[in-house]
MARDOKE-851081 format. One line per field, with one value per residue: x, y, z of N, C-alpha, C in turn; residue in three letters. Coordinates in steps of 0.1 Angstrom, whole numbers, plus 5000, padded with zeros to 4 digits. Example, Ala and Ser with C-alpha at 12.3 -4.5 7.8 and 13.67 -1.06 7.14 Angstrom:
2
nu: c(5132/5128)
nv: c(4943/4978)
nw: c(5078/5071)
cau: c(5123/5137)
cav: c(4955/4989)
caw: c(5078/5071)
cu: c(5132/5129)
cv: c(4967/5000)
cw: c(5078/5079)
r: c(ALA/SER)
END
This chain:
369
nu: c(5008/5001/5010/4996/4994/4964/4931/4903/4872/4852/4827/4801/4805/4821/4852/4886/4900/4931/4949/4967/4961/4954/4968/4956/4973/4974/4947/4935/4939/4942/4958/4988/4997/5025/5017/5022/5013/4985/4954/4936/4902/4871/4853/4861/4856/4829/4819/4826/4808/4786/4775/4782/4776/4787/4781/4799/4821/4851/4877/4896/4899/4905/4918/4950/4986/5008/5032/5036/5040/5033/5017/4985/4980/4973/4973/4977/4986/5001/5033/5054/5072/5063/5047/5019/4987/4957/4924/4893/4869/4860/4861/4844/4843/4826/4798/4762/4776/4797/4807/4799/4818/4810/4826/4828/4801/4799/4781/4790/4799/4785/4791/4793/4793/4828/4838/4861/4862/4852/4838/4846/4866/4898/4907/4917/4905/4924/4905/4896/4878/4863/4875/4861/4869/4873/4853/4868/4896/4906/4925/4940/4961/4986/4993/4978/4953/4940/4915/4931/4916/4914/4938/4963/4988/5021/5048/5073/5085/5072/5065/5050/5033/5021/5012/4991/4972/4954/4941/4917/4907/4918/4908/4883/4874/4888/4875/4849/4843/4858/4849/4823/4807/4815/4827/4826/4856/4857/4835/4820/4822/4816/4824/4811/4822/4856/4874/4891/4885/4868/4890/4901/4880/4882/4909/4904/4885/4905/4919/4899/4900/4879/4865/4861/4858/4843/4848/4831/4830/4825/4849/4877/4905/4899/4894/4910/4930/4918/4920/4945/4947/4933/4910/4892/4877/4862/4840/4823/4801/4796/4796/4768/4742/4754/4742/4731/4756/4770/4749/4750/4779/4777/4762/4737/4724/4734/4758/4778/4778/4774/4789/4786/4806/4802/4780/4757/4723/4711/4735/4732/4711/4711/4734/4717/4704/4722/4726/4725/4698/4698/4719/4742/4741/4759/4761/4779/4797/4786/4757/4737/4717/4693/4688/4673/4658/4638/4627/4626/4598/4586/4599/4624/4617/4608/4631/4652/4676/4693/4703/4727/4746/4777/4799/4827/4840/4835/4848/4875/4890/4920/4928/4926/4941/4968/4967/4964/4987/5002/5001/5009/5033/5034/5037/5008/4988/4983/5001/5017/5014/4990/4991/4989/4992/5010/5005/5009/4994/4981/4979/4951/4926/4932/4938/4910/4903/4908/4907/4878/4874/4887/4914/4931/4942/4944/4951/4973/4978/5011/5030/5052/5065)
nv: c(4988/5023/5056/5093/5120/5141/5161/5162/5163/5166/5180/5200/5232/5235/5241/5224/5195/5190/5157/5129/5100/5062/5043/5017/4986/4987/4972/4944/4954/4984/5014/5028/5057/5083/5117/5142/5170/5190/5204/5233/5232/5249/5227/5212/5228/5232/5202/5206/5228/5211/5216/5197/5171/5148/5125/5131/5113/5131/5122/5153/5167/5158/5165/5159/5148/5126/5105/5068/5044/5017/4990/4968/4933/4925/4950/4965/4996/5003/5014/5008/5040/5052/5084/5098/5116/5120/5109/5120/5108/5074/5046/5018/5013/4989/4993/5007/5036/5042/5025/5040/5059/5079/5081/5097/5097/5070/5043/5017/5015/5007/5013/5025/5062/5076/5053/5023/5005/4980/4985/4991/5012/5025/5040/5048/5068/5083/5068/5045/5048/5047/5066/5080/5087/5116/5115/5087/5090/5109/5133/5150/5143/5128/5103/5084/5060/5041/5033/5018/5027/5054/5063/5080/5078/5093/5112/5120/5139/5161/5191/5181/5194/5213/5197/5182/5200/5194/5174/5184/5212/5222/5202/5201/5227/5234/5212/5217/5231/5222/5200/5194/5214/5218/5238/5266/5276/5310/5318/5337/5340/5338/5336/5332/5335/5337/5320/5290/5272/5286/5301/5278/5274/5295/5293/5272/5283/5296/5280/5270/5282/5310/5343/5360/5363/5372/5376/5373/5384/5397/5406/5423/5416/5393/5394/5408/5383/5368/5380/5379/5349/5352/5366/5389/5407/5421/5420/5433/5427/5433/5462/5469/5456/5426/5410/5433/5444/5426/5420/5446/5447/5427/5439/5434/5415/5391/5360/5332/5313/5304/5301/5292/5290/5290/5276/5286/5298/5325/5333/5314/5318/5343/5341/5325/5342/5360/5347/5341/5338/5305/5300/5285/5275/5267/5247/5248/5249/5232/5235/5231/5198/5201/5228/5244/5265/5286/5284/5301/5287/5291/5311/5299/5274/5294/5306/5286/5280/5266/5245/5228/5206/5201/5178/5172/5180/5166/5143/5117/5106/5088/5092/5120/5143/5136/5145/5172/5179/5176/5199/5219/5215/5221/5248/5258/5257/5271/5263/5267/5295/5296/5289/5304/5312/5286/5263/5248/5217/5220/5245/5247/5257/5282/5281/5281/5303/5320/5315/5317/5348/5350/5351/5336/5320/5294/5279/5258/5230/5218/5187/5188/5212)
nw: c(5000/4992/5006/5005/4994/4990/4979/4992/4989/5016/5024/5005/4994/5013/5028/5006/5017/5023/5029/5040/5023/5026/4997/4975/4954/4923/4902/4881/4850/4856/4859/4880/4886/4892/4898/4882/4877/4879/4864/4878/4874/4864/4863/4889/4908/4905/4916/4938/4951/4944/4918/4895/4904/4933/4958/4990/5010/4983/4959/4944/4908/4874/4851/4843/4843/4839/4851/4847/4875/4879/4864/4867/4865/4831/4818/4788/4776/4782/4799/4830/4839/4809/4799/4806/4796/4811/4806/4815/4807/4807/4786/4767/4745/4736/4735/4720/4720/4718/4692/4672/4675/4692/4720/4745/4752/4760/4771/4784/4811/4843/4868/4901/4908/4901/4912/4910/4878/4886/4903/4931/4954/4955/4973/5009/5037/5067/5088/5079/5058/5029/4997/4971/4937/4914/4883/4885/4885/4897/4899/4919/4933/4946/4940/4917/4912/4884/4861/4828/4806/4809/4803/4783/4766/4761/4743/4757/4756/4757/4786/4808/4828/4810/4788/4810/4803/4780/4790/4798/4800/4770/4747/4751/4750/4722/4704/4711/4687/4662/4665/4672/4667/4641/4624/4601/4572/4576/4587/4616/4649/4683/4717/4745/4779/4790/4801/4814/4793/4776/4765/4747/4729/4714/4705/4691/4671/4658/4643/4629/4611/4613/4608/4623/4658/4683/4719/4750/4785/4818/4829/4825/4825/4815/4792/4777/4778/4756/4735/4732/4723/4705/4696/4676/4684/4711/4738/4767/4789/4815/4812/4795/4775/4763/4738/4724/4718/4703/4677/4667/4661/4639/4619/4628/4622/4633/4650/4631/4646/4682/4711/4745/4777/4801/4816/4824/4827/4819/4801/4783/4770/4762/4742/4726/4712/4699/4678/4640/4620/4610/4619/4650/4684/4707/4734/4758/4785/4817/4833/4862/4870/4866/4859/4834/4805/4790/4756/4726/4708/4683/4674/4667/4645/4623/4620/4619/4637/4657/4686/4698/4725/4736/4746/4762/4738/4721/4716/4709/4725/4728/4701/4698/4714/4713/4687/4692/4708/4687/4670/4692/4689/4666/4671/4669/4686/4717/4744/4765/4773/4784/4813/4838/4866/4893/4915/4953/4961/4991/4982/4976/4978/4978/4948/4940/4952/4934/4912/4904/4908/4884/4879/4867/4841/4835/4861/4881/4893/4910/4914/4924/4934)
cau: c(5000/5010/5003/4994/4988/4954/4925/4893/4860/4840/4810/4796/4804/4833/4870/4888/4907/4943/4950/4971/4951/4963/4962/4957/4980/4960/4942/4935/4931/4944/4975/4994/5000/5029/5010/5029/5004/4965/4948/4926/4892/4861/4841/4867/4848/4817/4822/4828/4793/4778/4771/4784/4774/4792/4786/4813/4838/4857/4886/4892/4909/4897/4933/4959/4994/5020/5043/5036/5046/5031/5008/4982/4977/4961/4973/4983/4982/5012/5043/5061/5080/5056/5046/5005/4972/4945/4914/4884/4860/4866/4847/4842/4845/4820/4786/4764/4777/4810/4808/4796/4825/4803/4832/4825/4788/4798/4770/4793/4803/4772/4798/4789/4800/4838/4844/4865/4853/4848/4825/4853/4875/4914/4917/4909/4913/4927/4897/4893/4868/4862/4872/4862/4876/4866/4858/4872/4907/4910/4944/4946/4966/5004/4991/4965/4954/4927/4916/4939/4909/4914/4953/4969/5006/5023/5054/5081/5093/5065/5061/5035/5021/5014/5000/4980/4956/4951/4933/4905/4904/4921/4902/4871/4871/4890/4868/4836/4847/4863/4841/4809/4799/4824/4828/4833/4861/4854/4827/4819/4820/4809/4827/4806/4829/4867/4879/4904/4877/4864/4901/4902/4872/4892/4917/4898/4881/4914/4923/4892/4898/4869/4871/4860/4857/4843/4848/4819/4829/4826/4863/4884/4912/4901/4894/4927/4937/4911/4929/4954/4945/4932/4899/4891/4865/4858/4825/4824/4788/4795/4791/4759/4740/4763/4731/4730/4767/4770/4745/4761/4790/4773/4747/4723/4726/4739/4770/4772/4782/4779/4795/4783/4814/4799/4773/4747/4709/4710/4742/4728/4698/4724/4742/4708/4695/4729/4730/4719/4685/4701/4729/4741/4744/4765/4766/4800/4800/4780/4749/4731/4714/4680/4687/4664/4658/4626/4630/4609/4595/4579/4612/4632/4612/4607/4647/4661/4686/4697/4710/4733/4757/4791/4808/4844/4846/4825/4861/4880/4906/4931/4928/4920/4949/4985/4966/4964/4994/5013/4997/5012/5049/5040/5034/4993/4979/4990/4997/5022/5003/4972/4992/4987/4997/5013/5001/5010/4981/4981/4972/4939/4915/4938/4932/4898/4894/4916/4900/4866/4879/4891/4927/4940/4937/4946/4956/4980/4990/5024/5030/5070/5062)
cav: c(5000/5033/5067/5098/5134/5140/5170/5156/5173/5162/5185/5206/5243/5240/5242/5216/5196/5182/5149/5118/5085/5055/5043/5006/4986/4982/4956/4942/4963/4988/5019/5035/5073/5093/5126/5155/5181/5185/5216/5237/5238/5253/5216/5208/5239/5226/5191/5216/5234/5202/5215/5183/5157/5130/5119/5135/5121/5127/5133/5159/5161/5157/5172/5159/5147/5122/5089/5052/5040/5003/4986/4956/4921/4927/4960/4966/5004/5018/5000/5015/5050/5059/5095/5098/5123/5114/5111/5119/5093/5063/5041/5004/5006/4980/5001/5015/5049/5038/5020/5050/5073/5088/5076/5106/5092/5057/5039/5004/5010/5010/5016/5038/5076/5076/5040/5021/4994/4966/4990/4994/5020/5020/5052/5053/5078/5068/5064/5036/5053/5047/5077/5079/5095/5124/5110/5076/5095/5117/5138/5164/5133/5124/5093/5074/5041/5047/5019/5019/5029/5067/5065/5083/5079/5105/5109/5120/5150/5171/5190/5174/5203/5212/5181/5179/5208/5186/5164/5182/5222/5220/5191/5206/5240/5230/5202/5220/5241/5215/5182/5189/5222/5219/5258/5266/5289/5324/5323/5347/5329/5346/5331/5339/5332/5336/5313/5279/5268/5298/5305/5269/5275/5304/5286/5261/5287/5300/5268/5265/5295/5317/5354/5370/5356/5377/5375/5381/5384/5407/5405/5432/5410/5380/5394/5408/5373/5366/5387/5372/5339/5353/5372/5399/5419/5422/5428/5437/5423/5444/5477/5470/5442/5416/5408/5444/5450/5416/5424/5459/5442/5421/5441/5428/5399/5379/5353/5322/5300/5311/5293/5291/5283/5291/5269/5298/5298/5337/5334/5307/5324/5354/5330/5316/5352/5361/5338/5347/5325/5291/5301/5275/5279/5257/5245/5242/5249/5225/5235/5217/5189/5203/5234/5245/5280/5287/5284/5302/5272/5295/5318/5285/5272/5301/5311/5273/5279/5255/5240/5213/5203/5194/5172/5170/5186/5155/5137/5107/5112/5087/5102/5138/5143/5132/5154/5186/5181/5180/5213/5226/5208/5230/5263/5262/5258/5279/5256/5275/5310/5292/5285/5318/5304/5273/5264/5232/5207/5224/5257/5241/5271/5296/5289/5282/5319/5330/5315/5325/5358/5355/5360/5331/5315/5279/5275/5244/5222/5208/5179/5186/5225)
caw: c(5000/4994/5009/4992/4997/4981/4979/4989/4997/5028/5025/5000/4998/5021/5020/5005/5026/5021/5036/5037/5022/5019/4977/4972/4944/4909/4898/4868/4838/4862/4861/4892/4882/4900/4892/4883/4876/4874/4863/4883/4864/4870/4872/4902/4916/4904/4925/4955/4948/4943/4902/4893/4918/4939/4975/4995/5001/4967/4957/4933/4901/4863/4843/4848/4837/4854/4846/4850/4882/4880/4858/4868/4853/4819/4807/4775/4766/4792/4810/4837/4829/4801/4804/4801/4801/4815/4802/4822/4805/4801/4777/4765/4731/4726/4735/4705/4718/4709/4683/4660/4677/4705/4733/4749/4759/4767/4782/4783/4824/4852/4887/4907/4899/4910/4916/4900/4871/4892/4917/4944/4960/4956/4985/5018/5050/5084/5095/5064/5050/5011/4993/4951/4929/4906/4871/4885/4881/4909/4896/4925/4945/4945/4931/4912/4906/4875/4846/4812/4797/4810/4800/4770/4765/4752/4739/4769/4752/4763/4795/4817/4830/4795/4786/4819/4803/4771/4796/4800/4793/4756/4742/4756/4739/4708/4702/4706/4677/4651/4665/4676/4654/4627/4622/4586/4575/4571/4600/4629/4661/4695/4727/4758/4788/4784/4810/4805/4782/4764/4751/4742/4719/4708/4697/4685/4663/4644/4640/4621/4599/4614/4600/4634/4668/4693/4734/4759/4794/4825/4830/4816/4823/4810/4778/4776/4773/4752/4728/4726/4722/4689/4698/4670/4689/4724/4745/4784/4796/4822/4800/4787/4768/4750/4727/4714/4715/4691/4668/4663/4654/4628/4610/4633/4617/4646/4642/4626/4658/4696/4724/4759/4779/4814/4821/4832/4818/4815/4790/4773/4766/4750/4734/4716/4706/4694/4665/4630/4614/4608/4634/4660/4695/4707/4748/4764/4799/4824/4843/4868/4859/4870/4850/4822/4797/4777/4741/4721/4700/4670/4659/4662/4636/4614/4617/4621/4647/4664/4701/4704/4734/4730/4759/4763/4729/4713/4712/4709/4734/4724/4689/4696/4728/4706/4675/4699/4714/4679/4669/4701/4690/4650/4671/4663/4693/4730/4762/4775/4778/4793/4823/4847/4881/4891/4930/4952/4966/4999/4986/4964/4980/4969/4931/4934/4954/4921/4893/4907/4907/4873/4879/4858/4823/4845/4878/4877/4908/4907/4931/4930/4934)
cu: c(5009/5005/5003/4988/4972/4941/4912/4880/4850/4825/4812/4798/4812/4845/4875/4899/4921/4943/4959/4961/4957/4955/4965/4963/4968/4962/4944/4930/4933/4959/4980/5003/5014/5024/5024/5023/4989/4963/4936/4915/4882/4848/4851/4856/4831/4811/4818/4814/4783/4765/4770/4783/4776/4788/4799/4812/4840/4867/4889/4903/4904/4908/4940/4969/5005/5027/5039/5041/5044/5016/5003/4979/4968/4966/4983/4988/4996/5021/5048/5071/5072/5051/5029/4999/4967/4936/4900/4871/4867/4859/4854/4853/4837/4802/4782/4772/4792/4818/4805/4806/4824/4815/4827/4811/4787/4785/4775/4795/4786/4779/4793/4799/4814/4844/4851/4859/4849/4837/4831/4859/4888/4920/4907/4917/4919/4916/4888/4883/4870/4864/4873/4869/4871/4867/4869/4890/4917/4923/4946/4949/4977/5005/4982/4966/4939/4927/4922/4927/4910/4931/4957/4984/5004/5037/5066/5085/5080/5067/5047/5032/5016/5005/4985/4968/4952/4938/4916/4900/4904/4910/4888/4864/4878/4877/4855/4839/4848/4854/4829/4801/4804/4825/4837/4843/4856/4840/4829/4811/4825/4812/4820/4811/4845/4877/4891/4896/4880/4881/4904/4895/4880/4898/4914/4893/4891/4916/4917/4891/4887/4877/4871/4853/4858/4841/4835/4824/4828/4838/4872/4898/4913/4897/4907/4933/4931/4913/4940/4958/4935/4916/4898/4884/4863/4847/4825/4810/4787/4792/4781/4758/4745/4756/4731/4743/4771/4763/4751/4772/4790/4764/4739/4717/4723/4748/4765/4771/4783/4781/4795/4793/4814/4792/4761/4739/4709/4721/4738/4718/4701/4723/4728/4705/4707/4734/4722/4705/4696/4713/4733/4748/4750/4766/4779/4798/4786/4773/4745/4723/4695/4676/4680/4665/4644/4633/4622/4607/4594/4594/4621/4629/4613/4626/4655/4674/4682/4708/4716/4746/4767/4799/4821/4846/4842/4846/4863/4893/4916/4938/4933/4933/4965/4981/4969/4975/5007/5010/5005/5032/5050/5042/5017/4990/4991/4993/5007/5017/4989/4978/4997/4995/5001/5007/5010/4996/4977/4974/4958/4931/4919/4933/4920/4892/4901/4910/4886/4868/4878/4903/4933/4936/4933/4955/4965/4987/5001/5026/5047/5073/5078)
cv: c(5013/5048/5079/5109/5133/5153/5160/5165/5166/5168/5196/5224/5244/5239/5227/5208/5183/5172/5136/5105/5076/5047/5024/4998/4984/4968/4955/4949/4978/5001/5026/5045/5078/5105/5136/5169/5177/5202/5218/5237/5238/5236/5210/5215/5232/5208/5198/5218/5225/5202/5201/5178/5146/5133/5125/5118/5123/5131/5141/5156/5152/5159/5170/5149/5139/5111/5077/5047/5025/5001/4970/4948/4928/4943/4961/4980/5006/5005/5011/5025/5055/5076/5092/5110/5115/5117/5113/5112/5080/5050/5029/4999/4997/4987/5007/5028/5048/5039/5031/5060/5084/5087/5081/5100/5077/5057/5024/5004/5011/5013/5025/5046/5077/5065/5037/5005/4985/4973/4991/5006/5016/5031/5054/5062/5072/5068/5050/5040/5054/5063/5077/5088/5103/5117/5094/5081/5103/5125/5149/5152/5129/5114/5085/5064/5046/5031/5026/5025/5049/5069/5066/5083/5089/5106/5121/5134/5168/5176/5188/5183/5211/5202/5180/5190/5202/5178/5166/5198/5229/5215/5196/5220/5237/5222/5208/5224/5228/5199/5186/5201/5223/5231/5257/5277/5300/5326/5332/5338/5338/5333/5331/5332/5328/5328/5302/5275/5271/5306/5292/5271/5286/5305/5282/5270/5297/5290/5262/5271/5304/5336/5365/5359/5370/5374/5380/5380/5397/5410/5414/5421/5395/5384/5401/5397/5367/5371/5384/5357/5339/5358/5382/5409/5417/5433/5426/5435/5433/5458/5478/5457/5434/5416/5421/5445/5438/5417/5435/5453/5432/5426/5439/5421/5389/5371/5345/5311/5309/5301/5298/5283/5286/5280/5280/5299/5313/5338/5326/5313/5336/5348/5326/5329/5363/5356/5341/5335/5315/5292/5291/5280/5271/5256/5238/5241/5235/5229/5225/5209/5188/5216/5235/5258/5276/5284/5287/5294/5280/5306/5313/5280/5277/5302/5295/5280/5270/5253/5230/5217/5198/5189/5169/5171/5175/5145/5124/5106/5105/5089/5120/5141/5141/5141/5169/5189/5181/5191/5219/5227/5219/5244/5269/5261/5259/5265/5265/5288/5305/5289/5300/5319/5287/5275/5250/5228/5216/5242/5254/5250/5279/5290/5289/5299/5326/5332/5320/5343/5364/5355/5352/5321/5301/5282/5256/5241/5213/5201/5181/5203/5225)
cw: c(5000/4996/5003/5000/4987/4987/4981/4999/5003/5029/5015/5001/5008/5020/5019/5019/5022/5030/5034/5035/5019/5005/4978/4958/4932/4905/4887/4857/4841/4861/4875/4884/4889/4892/4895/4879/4872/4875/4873/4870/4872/4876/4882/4914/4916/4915/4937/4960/4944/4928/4897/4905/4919/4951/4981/5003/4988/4966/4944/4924/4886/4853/4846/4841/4848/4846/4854/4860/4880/4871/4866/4862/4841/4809/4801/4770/4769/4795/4820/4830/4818/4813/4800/4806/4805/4808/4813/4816/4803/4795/4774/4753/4720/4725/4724/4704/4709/4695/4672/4664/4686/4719/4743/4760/4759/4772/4785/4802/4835/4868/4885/4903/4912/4916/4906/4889/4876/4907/4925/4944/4961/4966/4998/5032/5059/5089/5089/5058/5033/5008/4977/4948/4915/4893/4873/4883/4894/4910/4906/4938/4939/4937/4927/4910/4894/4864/4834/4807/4795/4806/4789/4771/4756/4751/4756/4767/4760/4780/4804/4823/4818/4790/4792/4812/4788/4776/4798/4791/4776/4747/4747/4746/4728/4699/4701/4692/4667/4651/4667/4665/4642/4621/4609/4585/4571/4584/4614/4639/4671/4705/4737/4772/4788/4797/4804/4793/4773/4758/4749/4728/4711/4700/4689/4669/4658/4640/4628/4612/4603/4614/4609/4648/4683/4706/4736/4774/4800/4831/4821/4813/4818/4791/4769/4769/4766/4737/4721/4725/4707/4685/4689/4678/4705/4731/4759/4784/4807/4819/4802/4784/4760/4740/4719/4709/4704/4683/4664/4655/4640/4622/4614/4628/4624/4639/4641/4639/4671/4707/4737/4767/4796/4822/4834/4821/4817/4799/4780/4763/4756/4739/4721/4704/4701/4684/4655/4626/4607/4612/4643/4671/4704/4728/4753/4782/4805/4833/4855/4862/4860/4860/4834/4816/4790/4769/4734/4704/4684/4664/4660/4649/4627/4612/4616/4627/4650/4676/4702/4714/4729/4743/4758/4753/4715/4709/4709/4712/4728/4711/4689/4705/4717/4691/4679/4701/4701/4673/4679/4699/4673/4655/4670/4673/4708/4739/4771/4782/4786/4803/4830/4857/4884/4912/4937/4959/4977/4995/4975/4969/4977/4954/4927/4936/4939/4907/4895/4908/4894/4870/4870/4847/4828/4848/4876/4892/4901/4918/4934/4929/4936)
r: c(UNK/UNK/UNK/UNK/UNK/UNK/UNK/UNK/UNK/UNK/UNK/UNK/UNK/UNK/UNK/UNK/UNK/UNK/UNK/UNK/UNK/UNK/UNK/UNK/UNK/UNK/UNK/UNK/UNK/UNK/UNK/UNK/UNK/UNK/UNK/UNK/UNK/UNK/UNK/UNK/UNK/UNK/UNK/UNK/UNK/UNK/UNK/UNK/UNK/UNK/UNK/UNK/UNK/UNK/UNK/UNK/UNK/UNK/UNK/UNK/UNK/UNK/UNK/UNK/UNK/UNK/UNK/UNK/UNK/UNK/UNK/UNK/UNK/UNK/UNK/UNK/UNK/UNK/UNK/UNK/UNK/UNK/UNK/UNK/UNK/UNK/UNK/UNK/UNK/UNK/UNK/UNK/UNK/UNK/UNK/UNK/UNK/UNK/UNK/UNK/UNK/UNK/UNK/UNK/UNK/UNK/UNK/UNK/UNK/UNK/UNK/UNK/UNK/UNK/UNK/UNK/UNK/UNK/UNK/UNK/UNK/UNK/UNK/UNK/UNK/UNK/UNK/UNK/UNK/UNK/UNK/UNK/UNK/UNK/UNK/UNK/UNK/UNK/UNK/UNK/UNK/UNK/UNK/UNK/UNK/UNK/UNK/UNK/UNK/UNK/UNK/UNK/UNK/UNK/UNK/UNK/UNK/UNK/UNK/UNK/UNK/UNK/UNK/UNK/UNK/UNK/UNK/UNK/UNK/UNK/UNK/UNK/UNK/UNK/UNK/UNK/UNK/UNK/UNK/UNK/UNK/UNK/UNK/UNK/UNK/UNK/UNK/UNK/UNK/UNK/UNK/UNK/UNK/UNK/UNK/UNK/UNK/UNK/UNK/UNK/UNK/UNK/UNK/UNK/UNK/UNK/UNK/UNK/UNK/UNK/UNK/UNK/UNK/UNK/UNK/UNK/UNK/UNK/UNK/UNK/UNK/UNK/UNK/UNK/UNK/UNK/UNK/UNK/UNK/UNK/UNK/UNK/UNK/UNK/UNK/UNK/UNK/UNK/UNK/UNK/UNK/UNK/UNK/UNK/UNK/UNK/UNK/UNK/UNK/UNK/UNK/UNK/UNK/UNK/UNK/UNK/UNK/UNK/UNK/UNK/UNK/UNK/UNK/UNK/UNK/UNK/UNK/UNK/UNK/UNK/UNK/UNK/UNK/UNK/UNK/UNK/UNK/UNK/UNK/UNK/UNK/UNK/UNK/UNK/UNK/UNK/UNK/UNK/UNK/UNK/UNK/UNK/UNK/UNK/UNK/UNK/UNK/UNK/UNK/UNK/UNK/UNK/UNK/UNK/UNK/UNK/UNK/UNK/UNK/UNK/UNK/UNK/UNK/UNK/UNK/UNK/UNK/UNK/UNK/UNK/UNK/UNK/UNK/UNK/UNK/UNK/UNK/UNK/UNK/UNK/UNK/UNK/UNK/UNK/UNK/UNK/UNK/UNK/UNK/UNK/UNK/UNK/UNK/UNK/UNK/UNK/UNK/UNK/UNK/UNK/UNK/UNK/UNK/UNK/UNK/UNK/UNK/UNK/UNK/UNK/UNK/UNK/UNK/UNK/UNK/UNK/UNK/UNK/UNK)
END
């Protein structure tokens, strides 16, 4: 058995709390991580706030980036010393969702949320208490035990806290952009929320040739960086009405593609009435799962706009993850500039009071600060 600094949240809405657990060896089908970085991101926060929902315990941790310490019976992908992402799903392969390229919405596993494939726990407190792990992964911990199925090798040359935001923030907003709405070139595409995401999407949308890509936040400073992550235009919500100040900018038109990268029913609702008649509004961020918006049924119809979600960037991690990350090896796509602040485990309330704030692109824990 081996012990292990680790972030794990006991109750809802309160501070996280650092702790030693001890990590049991992996099983079959099974990797043992030494973590070297995991991104802060907003659904870590979301866990916290009980947006996304697990049962406390949990531990946190969705991004993240480390090396091979031990592999168990059965796996094939990794060997000890490999460098790997994580993936935060992790899928069958044989399920229909699969099978058409959906990974993303697996429906091949049934454990419980944060166990691991066989329905158990591989971390527990001193007081032995089971503790899961976020996304079955749990990367804000010195070390994991997780199934091969969430493990991407990657080629050694990279730095792993580079890497680590591939795992979730990158692949997230790139991927809406080039996978799930397919953004033609020459299109005007409307960000709304410039966070790790929303300059993902950013990216995502030069990447895709788009001719104008305007920012929406209430952040002076995040659209700064928003800017330079390849933003033509910029709108302050805080000003005044995004919706008017985006039309203005289009003829009152509206753009062709708008991206909701908050997960808030007021921006969504922008976001819809910001898009031109057969426009697409594309959902990025993650509400609750109770959350709803009108929609008005009758100038849907007449205009054909259109709503679709896009999850983890509609991907195929061990595809989509070594394609990103060579873009990043031509010069096309940022990882270095998306990293703001680096923190260690210990200070995990500092970046969430930070990035709630706004202060940084991504917050990055290092375990060998």
């Amino acid at each position: 058995m081996l012990k292990t600094q680790a972030a794990v949240v006991y109750a809802h809405n309160q501070p996280v709390v650092v702790e030693e657990l001890t990590l049991d060896e992996p099983k079959a089908g099974e990797v043992l991580l030494r973590m070297v970085a995991s991104g802060v991101c907003h659904s870590d926060l979301s866990v916290v706030n009980s947006t996304i929902y697990y049962d406390p315990p949990v531990v946190l941790g969705h991004e993240g980036a480390g090396v091979v310490e031990r592999v168990g019976p059965g796996v094939t992908k990794v060997k000890a010393g490999d460098h790997a992402v994580l993936s935060f799903v992790s899928y069958c392969g044989e399920c229909k969702m699969c099978k058409t390229g959906r990974v993303c919405l697996c429906r091949g596993f049934t454990t419980r949320r944060g166990y691991q494939l066989d329905d158990t726990c591989r971390l527990r407190n001193a007081k032995g208490q089971e503790i899961p792990q976020m996304a079955r992964i749990g990367t804000m911990s010195q070390y994991a035990v997780v199934p091969q199925q969430s493990v991407i090798p990657i080629d050694a040359h990279y730095p792993l806290d580079r890497a680590a935001l591939v795992g979730c923030g990158v692949t997230t907003g790139v991927g809406a952009v080039v996978n799930s709405a397919q953004v033609e070139p020459g299109s005007t595409v409307v960000v709304i929320g410039t966070g790790g995401v929303g300059l993902n999407v950013i990216q995502g949308a030069v990447l895709a040739g788009a001719s104008r890509i305007i920012a929406v936040d209430v952040v002076s400073g995040k659209l700064a960086m928003a800017q330079r992550f390849g933003a033509t235009d910029l709108v302050n919500g805080a000003e005044g009405d995004p919706v008017v100040a985006v039309l203005a900018l289009t003829d009152d038109l509206g753009s062709d593609y708008a991206f909701e990268a908050i997960g808030n029913t007021k921006t969504i609702e922008q976001a819809l009435a910001m898009i031109r008649p057969a426009g697409t509004t594309v959902l990025v961020g993650l509400t609750r799962m109770d959350a709803h918006i009108p929609l008005p049924t009758g100038e849907m119809v007449r205009t054909e706009k259109q709503v679709i979600g896009s999850y983890y960037g509609s991907s195929i991690p061990h595809k989509d993850m070594p394609k990103l990350l060579a873009l990043y090896d031509e010069g096309k796509l940022k990882l270095d500039e998306l990293i703001t602040a680096t923190y260690r485990l210990d200070q995990i309330n500092e970046a969430f009071a930070d990035m709630e704030v706004g202060k940084n692109a991504r917050g990055v824990i290092l375990f060998e600060h």
